[in-house]
Each structure stands twice: as structure tokens, then as C-alpha cells.
DOTOR-815229 format. One record per atom (N, C-alpha, C, O): z, y, x; chain. Coordinates in steps of 0.05 Angstrom, whole numbers, plus 5000, padded with zeros to 4 digits. Example, Ala and Ser with C-alpha at 12.3 -4.5 7.8 and 13.67 -1.06 7.14 Angstrom:
> 5156:4886:5264:A
> 5156:4910:5246:A
> 5156:4934:5264:A
> 5169:4934:5285:A
> 5142:4955:5257:A
> 5143:4979:5273:A
> 5157:5001:5258:A
> 5161:5023:5268:A
end
This chain:
> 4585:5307:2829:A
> 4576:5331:2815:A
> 4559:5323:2790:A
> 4559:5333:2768:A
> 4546:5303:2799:A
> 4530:5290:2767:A
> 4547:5284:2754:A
> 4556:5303:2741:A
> 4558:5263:2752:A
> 4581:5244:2734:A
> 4591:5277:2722:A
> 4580:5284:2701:A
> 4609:5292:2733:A
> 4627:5321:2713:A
> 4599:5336:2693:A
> 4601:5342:2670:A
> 4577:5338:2708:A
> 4550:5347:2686:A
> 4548:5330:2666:A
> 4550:5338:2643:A
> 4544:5309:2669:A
> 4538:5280:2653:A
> 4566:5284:2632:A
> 4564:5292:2608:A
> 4589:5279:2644:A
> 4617:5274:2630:A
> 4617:5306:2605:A
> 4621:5307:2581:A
> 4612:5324:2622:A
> 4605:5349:2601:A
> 4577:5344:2575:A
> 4581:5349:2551:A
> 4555:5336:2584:A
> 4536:5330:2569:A
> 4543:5308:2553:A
> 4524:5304:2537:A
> 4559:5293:2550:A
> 4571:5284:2531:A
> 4590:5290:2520:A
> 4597:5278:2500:A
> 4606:5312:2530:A
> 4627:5318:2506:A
> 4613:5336:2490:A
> 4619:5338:2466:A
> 4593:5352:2502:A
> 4581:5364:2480:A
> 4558:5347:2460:A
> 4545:5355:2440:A
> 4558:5334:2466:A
> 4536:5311:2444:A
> 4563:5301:2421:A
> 4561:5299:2396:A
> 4588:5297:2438:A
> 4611:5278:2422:A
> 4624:5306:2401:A
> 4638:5301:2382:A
> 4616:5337:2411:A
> 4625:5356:2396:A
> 4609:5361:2373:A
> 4618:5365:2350:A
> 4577:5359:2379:A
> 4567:5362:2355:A
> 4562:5346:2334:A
> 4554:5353:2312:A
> 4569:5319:2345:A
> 4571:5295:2330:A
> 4594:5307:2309:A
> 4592:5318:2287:A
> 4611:5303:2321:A
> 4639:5310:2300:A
> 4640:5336:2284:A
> 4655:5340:2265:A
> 4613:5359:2297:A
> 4621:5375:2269:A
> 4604:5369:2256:A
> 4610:5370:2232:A
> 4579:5362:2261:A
> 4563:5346:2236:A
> 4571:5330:2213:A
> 4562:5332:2190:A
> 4595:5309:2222:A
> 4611:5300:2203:A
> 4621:5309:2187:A
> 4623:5301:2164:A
> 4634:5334:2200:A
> 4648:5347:2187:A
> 4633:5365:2174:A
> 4648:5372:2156:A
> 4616:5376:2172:A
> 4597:5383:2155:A
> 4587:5370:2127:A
> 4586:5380:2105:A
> 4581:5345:2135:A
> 4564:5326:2117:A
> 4597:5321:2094:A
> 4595:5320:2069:A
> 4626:5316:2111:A
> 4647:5314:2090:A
> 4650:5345:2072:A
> 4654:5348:2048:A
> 4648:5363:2088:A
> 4649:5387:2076:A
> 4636:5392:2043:A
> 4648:5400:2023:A
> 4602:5379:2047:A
> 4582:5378:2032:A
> 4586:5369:2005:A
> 4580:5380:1984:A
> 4602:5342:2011:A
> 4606:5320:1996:A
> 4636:5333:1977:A
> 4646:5319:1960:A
> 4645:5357:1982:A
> 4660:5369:1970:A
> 4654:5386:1942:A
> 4670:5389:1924:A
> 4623:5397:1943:A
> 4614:5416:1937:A
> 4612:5406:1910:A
> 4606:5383:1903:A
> 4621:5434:1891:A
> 4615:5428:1860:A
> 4599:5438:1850:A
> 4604:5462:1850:A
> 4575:5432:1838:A
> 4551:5457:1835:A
> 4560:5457:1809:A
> 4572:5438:1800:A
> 4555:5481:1795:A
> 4560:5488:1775:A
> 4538:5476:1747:A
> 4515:5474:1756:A
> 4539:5469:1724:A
> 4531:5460:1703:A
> 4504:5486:1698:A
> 4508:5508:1707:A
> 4479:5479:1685:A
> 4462:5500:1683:A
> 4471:5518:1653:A
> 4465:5542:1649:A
> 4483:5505:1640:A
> 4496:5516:1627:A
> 4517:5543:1625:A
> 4516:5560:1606:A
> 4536:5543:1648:A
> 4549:5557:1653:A
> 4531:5573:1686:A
> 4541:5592:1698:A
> 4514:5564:1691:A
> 4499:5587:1710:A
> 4488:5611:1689:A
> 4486:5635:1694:A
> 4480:5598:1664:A
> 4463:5607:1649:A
> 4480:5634:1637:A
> 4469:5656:1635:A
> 4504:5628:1630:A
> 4523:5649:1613:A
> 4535:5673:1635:A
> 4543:5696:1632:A
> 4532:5651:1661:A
> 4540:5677:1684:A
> 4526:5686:1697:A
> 4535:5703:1713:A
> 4500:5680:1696:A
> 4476:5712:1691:A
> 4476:5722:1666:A
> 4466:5745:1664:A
> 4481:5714:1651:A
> 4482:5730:1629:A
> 4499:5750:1628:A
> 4492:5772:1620:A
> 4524:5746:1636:A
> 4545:5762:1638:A
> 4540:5783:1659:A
> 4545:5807:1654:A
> 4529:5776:1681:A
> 4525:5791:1703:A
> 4496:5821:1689:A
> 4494:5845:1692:A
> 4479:5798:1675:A
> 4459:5821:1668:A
> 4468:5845:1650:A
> 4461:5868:1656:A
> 4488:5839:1622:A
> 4501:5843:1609:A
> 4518:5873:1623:A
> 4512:5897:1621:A
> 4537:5862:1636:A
> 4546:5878:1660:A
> 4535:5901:1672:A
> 4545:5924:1670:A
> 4510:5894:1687:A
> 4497:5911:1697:A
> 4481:5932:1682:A
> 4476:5953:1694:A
> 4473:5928:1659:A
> 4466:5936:1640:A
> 4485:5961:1617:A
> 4475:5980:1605:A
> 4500:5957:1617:A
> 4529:5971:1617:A
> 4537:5995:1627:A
> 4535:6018:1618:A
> 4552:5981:1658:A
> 4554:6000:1670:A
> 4531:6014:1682:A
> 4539:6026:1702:A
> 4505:6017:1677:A
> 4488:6035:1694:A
> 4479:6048:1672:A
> 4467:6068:1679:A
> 4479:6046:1645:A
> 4485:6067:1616:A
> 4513:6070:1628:A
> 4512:6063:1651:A
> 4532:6076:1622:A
> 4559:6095:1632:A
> 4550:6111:1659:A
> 4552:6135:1658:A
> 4542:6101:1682:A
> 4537:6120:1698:A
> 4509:6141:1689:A
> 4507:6165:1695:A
> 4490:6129:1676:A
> 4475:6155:1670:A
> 4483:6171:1652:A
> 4472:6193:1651:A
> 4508:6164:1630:A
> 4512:6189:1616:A
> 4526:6198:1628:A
> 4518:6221:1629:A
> 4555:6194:1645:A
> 4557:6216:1663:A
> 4539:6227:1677:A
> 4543:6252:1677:A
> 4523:6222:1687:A
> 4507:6236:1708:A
> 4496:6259:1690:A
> 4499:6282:1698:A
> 4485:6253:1668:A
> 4475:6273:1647:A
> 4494:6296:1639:A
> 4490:6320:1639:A
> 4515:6280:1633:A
> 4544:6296:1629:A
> 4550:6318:1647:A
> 4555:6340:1637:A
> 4550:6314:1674:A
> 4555:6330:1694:A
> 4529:6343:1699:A
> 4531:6358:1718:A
> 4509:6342:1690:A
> 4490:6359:1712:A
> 4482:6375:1683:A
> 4466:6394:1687:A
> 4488:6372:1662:A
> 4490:6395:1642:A
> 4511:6420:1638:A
> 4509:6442:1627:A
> 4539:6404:1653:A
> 4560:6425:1655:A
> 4558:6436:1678:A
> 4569:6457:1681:A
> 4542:6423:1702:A
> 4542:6446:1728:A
> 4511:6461:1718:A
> 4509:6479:1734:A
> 4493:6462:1705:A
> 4482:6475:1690:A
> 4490:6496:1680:A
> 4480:6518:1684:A
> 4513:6493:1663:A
> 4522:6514:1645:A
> 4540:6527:1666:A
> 4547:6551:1667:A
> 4545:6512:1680:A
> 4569:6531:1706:A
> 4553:6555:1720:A
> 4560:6579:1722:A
> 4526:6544:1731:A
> 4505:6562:1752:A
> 4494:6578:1738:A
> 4488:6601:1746:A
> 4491:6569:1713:A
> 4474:6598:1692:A
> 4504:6608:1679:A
> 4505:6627:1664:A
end
């Protein structure tokens, strides 16, 4: 009954071994991006957001002047 506990307590040591590896190869994959181009894609993103939240407030304005004119 020990030895199958034991034999289990090592395959799980020999499981996390191997995804750690495979983690650490995963890692070693990773391309971080240039600060350069982080830089232009917050910009773009701010740009963006900035944008569309002027278009949704002039609709919003848009519509709550014509249900305005609808209720009066």
C-alpha cells in the first residue's frame, strides 16, 4: 500500500516537473512587443476611445432632444 502511494507521489512530482518545462519552453516563446509600437497602440486605443464616446454622446443628445420633441 506504501510503494502505490509513493509510486503515485511521484508521478505527480514527475507531472509537475514536466509542465513546468513546458511552461519555462512556452516562455521562451514569448515576443514582447517594442516600446515603440506599445506606444502607438495606446495611442490608437486612446484615440479610439475618444471617438467613439463623442459619437455616442451626440447620439445620445440626438435622441433625447427628439423624444423631447415627441413628449411635448
Amino acid at each position: 500500500m506504501e510503494e502505490s502511494s509513493m509510486a503515485k507521489t511521484t508521478e505527480q512530482k514527475q507531472a509537475k516537473s514536466s509542465f513546468m518545462r513546458g511552461v519555462r519552453h512556452e516562455f521562451k516563446k514569448i515576443v514582447w512587443p517594442s516600446k515603440k509600437s506599445v506606444f502607438y497602440y495606446s495611442l490608437a486605443v486612446v484615440a479610439i476611445s475618444i471617438i467613439s464616446s463623442t459619437i455616442i454622446w451626440g447620439l445620445d443628445n440626438v435622441l433625447k432632444r427628439l423624444l423631447g420633441l415627441i413628449i411635448h
